[in-house]
PDB file with one MODEL, atoms N, CA, C and O in Angstrom:
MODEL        1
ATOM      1  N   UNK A   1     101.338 235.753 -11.863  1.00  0.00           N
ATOM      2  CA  UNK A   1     101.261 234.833 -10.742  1.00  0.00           C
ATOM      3  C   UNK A   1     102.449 235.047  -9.809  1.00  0.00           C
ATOM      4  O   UNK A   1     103.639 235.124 -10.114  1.00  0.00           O
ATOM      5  N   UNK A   2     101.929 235.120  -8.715  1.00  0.00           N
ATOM      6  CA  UNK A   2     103.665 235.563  -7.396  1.00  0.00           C
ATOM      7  C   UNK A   2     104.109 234.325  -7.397  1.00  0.00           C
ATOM      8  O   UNK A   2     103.252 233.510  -7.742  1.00  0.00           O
ATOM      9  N   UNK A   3     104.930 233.980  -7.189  1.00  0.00           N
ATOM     10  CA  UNK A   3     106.221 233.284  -6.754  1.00  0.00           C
ATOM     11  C   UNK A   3     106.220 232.578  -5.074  1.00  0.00           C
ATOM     12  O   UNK A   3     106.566 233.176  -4.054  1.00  0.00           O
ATOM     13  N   UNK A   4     105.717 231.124  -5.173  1.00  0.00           N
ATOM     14  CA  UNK A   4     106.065 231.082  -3.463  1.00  0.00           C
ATOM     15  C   UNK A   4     107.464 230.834  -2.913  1.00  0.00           C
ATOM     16  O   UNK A   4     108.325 230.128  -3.439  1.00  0.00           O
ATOM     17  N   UNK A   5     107.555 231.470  -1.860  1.00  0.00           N
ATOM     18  CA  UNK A   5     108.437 231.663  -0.941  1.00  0.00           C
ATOM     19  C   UNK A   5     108.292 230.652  -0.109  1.00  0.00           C
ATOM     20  O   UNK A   5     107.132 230.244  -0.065  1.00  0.00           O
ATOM     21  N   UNK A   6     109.580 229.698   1.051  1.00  0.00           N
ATOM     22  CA  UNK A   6     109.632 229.502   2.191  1.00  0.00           C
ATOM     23  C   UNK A   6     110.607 230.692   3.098  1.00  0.00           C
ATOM     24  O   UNK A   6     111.262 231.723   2.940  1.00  0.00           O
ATOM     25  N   UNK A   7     110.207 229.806   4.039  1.00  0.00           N
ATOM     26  CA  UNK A   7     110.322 230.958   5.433  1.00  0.00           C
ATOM     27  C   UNK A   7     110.135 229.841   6.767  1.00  0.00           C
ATOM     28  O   UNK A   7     109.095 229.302   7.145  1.00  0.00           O
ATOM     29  N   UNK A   8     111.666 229.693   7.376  1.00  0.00           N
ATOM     30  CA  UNK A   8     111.518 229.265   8.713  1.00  0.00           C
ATOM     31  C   UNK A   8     111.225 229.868   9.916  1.00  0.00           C
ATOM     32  O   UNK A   8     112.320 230.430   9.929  1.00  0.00           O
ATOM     33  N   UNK A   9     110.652 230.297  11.066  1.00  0.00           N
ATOM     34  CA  UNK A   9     110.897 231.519  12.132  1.00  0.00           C
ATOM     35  C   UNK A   9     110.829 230.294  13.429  1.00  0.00           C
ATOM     36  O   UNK A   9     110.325 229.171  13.437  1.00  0.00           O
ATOM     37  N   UNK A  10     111.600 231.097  14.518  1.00  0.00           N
ATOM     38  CA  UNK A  10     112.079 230.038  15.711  1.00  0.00           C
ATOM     39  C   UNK A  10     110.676 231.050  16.588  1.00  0.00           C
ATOM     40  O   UNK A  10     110.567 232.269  16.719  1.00  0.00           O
ATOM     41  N   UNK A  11     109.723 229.855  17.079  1.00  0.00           N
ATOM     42  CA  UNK A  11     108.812 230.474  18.183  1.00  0.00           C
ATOM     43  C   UNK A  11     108.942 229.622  19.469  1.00  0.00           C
ATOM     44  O   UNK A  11     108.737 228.410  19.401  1.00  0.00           O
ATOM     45  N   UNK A  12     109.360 230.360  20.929  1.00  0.00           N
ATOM     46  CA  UNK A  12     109.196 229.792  21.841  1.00  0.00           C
ATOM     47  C   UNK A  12     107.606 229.883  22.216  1.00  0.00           C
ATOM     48  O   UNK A  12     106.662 230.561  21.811  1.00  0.00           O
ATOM     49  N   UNK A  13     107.817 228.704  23.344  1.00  0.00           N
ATOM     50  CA  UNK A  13     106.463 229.084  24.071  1.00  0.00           C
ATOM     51  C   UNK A  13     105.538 227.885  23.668  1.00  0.00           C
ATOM     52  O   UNK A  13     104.698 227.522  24.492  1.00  0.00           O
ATOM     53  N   UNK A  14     105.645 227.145  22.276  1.00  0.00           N
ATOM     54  CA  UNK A  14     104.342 225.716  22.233  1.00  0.00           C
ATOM     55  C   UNK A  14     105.237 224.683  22.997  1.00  0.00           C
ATOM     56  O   UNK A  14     106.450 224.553  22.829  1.00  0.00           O
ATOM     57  N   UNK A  15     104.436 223.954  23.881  1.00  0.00           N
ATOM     58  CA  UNK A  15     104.374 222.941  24.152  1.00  0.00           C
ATOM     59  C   UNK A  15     103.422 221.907  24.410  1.00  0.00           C
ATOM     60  O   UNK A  15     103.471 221.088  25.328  1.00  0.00           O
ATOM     61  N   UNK A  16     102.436 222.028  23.399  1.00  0.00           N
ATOM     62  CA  UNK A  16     101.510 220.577  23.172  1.00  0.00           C
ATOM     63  C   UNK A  16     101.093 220.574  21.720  1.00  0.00           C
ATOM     64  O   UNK A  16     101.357 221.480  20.929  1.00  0.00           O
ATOM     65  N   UNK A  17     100.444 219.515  21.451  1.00  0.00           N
ATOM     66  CA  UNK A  17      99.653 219.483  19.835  1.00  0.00           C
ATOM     67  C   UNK A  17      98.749 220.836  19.773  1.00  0.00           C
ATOM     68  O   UNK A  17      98.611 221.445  18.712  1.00  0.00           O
ATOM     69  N   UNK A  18      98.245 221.190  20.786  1.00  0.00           N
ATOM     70  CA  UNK A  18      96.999 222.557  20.541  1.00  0.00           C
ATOM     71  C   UNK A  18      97.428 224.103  20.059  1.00  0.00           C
ATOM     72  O   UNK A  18      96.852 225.058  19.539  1.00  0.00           O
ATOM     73  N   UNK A  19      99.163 223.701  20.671  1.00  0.00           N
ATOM     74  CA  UNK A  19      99.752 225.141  20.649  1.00  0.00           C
ATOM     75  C   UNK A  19      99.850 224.913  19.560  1.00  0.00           C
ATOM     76  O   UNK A  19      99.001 225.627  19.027  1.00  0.00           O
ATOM     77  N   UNK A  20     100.379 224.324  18.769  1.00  0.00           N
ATOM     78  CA  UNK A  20     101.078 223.682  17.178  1.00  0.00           C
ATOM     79  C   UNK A  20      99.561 224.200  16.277  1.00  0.00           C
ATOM     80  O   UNK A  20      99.232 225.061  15.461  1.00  0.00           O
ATOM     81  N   UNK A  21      99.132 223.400  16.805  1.00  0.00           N
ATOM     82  CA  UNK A  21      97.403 223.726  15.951  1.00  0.00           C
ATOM     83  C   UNK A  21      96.960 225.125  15.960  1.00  0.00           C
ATOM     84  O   UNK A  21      96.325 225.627  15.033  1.00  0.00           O
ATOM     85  N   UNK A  22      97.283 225.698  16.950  1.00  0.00           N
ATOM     86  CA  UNK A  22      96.606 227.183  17.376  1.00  0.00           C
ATOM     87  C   UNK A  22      97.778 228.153  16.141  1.00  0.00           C
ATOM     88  O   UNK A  22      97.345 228.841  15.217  1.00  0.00           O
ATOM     89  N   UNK A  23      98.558 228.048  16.309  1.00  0.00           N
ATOM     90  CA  UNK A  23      99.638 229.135  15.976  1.00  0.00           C
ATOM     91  C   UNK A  23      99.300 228.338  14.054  1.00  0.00           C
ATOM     92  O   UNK A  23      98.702 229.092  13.286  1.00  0.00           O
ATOM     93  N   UNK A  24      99.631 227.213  13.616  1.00  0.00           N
ATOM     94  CA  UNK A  24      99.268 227.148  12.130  1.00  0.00           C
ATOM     95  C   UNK A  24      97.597 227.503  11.762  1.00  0.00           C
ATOM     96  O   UNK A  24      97.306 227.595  10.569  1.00  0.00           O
ATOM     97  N   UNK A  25      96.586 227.686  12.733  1.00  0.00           N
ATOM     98  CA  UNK A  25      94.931 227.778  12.289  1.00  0.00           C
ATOM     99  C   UNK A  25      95.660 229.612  11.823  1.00  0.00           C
ATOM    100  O   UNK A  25      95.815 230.138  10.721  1.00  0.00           O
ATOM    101  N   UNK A  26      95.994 230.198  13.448  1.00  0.00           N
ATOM    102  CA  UNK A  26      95.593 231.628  12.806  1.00  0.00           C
ATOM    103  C   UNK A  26      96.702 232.356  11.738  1.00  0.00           C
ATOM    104  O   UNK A  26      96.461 233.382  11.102  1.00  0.00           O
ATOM    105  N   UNK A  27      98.018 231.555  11.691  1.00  0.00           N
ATOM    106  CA  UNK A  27      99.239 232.047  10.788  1.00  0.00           C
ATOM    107  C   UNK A  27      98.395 232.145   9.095  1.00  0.00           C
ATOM    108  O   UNK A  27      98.610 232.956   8.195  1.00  0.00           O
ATOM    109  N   UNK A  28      97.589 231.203   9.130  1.00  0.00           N
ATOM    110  CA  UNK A  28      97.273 230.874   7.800  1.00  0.00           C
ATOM    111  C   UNK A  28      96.098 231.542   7.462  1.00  0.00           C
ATOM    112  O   UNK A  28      95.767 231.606   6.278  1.00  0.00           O
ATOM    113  N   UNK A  29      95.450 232.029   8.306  1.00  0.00           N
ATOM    114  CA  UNK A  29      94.609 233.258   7.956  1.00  0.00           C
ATOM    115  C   UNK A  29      95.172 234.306   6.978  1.00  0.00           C
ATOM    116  O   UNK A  29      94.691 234.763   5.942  1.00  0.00           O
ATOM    117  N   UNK A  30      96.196 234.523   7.536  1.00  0.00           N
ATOM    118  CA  UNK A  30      97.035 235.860   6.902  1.00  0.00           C
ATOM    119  C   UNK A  30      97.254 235.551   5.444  1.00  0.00           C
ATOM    120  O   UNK A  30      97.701 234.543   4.896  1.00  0.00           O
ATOM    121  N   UNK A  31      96.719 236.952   4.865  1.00  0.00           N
ATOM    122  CA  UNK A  31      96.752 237.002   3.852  1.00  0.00           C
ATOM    123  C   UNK A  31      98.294 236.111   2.974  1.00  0.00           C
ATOM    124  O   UNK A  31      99.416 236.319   3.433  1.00  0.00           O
ATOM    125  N   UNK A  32      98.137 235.326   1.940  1.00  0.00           N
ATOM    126  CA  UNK A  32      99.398 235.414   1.042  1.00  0.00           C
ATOM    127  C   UNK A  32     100.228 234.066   1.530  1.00  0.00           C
ATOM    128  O   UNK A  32     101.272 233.744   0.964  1.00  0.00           O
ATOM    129  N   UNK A  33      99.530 233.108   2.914  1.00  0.00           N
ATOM    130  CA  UNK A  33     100.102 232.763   3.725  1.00  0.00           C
ATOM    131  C   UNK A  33      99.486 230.874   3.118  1.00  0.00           C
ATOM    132  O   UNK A  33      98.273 230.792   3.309  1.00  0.00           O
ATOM    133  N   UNK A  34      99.928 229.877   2.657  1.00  0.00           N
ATOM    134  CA  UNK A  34      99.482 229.343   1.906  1.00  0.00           C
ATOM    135  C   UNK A  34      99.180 228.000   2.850  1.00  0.00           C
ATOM    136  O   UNK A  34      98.110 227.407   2.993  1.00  0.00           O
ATOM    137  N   UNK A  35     100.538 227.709   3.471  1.00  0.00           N
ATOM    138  CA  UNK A  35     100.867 226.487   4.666  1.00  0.00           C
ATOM    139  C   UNK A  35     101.928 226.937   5.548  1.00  0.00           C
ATOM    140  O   UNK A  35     102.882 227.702   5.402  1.00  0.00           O
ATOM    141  N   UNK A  36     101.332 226.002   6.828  1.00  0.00           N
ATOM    142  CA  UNK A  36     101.850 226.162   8.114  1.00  0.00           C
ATOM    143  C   UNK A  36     101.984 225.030   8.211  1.00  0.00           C
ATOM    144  O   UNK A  36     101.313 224.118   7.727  1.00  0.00           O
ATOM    145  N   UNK A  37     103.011 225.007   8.951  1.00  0.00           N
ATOM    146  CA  UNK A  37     103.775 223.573   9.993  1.00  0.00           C
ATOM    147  C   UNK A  37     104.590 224.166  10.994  1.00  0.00           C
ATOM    148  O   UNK A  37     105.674 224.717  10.798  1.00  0.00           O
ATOM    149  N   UNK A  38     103.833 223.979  12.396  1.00  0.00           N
ATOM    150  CA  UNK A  38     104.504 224.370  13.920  1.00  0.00           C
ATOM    151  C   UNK A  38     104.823 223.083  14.300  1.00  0.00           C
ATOM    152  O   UNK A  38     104.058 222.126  14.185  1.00  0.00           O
ATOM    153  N   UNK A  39     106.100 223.038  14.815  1.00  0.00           N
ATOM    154  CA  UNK A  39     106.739 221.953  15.887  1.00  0.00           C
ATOM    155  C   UNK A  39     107.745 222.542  16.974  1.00  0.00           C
ATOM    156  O   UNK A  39     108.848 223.071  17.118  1.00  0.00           O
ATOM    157  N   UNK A  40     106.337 221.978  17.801  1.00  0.00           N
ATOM    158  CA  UNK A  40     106.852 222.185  19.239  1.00  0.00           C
ATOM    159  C   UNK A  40     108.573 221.458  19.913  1.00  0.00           C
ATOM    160  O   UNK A  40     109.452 221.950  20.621  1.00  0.00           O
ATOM    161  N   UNK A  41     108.466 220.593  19.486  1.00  0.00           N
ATOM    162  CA  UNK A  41     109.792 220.223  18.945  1.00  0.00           C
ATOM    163  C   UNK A  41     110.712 220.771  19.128  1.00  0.00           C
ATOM    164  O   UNK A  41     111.343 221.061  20.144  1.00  0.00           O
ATOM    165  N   UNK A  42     110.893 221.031  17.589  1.00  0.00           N
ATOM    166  CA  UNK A  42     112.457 222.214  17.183  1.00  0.00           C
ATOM    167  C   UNK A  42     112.124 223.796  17.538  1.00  0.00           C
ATOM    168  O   UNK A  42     113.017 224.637  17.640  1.00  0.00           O
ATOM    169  N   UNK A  43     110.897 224.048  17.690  1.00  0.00           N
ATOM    170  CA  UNK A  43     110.287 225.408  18.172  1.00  0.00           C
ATOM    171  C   UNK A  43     110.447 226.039  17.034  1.00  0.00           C
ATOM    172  O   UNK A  43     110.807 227.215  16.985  1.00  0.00           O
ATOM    173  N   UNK A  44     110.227 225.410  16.137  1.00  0.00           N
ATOM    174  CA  UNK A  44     110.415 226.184  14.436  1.00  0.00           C
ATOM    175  C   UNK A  44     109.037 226.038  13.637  1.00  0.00           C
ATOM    176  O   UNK A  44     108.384 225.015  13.841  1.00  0.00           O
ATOM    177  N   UNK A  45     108.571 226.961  12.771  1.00  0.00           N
ATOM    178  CA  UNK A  45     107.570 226.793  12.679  1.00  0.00           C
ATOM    179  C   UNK A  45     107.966 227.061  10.810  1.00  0.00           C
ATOM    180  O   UNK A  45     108.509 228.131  10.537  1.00  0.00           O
ATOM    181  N   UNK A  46     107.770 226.407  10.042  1.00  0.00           N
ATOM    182  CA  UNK A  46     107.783 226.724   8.424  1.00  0.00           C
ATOM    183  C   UNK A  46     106.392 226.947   7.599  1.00  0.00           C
ATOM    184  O   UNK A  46     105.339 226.314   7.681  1.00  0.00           O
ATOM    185  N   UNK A  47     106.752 228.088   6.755  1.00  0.00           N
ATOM    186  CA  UNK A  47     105.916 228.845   5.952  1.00  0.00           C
ATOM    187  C   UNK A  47     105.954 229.007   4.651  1.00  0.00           C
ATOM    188  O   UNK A  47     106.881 229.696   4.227  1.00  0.00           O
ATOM    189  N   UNK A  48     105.238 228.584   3.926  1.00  0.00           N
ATOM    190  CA  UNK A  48     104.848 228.611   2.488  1.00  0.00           C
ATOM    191  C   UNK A  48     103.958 229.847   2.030  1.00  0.00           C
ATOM    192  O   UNK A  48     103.031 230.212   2.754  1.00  0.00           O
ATOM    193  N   UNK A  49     104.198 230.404   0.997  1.00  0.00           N
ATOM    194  CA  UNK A  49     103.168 231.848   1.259  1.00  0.00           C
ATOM    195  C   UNK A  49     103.960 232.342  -0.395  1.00  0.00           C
ATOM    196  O   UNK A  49     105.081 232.196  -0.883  1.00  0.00           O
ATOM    197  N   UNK A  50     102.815 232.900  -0.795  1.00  0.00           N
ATOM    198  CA  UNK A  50     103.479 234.353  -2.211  1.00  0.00           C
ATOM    199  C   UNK A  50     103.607 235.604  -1.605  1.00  0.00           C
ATOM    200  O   UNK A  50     103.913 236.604  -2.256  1.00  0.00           O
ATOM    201  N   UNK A  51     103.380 235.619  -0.333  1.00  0.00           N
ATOM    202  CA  UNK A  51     103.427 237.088   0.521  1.00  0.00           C
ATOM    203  C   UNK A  51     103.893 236.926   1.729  1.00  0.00           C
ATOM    204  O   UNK A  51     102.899 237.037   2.447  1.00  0.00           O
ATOM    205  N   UNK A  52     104.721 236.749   2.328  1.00  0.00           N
ATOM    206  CA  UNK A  52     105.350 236.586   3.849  1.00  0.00           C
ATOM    207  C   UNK A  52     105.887 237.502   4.540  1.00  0.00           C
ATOM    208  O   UNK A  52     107.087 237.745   4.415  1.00  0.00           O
ATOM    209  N   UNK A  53     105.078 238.197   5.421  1.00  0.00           N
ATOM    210  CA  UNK A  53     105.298 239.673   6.172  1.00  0.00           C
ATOM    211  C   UNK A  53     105.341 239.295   7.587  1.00  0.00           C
ATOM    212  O   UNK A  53     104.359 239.194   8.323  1.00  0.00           O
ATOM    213  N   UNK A  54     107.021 239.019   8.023  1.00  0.00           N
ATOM    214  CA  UNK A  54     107.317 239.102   9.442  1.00  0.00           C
ATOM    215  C   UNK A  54     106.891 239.823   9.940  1.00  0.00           C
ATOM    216  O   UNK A  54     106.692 239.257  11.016  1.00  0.00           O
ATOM    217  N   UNK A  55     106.440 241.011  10.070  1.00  0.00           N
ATOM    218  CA  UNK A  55     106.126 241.844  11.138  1.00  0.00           C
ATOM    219  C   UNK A  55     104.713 241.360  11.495  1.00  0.00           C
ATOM    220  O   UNK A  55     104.294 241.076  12.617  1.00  0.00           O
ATOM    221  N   UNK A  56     103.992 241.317  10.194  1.00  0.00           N
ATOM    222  CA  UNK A  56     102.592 240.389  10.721  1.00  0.00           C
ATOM    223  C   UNK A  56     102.646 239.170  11.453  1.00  0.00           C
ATOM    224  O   UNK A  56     101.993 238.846  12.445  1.00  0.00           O
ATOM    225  N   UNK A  57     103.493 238.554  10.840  1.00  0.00           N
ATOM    226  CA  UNK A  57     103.602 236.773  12.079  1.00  0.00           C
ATOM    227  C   UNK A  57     103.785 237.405  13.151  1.00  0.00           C
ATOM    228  O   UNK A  57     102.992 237.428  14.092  1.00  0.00           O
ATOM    229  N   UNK A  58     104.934 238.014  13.088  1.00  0.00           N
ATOM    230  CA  UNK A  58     105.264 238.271  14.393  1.00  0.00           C
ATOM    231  C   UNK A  58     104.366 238.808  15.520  1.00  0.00           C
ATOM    232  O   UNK A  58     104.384 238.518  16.716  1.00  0.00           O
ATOM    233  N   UNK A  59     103.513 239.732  14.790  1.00  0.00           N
ATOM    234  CA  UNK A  59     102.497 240.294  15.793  1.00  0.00           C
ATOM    235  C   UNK A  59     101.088 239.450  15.866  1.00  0.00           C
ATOM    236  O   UNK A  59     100.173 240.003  16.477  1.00  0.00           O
ATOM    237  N   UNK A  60     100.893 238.442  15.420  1.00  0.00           N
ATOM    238  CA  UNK A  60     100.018 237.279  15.669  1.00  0.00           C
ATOM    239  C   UNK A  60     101.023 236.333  16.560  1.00  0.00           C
ATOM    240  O   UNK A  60     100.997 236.785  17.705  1.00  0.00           O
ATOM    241  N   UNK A  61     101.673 235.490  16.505  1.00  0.00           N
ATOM    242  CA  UNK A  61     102.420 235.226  17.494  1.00  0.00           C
ATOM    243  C   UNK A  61     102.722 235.413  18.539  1.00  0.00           C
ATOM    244  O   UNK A  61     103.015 234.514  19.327  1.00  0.00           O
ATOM    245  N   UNK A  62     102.726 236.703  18.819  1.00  0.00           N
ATOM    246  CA  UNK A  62     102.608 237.114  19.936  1.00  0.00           C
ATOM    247  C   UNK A  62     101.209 237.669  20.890  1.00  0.00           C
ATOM    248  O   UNK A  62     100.925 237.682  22.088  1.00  0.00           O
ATOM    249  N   UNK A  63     100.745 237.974  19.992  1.00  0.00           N
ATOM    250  CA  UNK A  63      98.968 238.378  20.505  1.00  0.00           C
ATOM    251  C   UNK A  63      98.720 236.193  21.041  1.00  0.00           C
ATOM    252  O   UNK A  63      97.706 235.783  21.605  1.00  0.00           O
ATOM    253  N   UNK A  64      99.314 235.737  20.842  1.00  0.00           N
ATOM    254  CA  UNK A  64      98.606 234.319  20.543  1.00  0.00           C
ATOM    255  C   UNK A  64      99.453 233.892  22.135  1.00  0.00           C
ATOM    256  O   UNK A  64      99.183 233.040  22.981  1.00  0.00           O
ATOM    257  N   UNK A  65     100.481 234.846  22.052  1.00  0.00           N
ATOM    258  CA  UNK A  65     100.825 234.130  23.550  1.00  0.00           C
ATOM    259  C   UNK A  65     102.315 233.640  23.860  1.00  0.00           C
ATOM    260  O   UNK A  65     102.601 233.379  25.028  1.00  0.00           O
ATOM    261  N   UNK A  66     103.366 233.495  22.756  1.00  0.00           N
ATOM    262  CA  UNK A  66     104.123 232.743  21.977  1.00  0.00           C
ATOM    263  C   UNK A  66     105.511 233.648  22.244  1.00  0.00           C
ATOM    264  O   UNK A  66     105.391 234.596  23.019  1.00  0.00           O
ATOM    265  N   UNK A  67     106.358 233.487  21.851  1.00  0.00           N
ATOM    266  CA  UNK A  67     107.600 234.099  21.775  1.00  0.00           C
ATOM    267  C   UNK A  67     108.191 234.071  20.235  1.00  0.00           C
ATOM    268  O   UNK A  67     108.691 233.057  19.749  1.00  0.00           O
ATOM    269  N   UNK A  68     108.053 235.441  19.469  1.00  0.00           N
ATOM    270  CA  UNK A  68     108.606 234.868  17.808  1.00  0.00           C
ATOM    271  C   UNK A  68     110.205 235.455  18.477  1.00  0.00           C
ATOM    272  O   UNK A  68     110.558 236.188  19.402  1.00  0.00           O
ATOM    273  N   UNK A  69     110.793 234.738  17.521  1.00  0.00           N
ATOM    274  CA  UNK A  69     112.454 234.822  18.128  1.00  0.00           C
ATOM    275  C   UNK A  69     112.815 234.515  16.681  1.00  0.00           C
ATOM    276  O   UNK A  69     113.526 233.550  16.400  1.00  0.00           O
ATOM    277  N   UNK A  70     112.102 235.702  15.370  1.00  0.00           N
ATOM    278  CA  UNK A  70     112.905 235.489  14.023  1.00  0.00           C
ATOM    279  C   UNK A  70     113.283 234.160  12.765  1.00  0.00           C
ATOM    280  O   UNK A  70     113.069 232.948  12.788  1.00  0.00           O
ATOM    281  N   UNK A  71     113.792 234.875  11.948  1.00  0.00           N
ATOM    282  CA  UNK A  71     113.563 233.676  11.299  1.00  0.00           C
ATOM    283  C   UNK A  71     114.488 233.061  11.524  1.00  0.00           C
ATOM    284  O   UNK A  71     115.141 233.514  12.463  1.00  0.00           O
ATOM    285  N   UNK A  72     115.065 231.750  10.848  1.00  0.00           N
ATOM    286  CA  UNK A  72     116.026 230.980  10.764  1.00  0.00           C
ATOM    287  C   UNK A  72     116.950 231.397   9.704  1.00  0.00           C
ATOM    288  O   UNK A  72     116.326 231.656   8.675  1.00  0.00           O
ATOM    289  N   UNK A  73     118.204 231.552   9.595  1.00  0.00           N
ATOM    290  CA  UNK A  73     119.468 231.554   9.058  1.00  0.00           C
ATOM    291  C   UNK A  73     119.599 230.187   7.867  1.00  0.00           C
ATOM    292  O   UNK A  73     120.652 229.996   7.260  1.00  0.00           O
TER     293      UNK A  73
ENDMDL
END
C-alpha cells in the first residue's frame, strides 16, 4: 500500500468559487491524486495523493488557465 503524501503549490490566477471548483474537479482526475482544496484566498491549493507529480499539476494548471508558481516551503 503507498503512503499518502501532502503537498501545498501557490496558483495565481482563481478568483471566484468556479475557479476553485475547476482547478480541484480536474487536479483530481490525475492519477494517485486523492483530494483537492483550492483557495482563491491564499492562492494555495493543498493535495493529498500516494503519487504527486508536479510537473503534471503543473501542466494542468496551466492548460486550465492559472499560474502554478510551485510548491510551498
Amino acid at each position: 500500500m503507498a503512503l499518502e503524501t501532502f503537498q501545498t503549490i501557490n496558483v495565481e490566477g482563481m478568483t471566484c468559487p468556479h475557479c476553485e471548483a475547476n482547478v480541484s474537479r480536474n487536479l483530481t482526475k490525475l492519477e494517485g491524486i486523492d483530494e483537492v482544496v483550492a483557495d482563491r484566498n491564499t492562492a494555495q491549493v493543498k493535495i493529498v495523493g500516494t503519487k504527486i507529480n508536479l510537473d503534471e499539476i503543473a501542466r494542468v494548471i496551466t492548460e486550465l488557465g492559472y499560474q502554478f508558481k510551485g510548491s510551498v516551503e
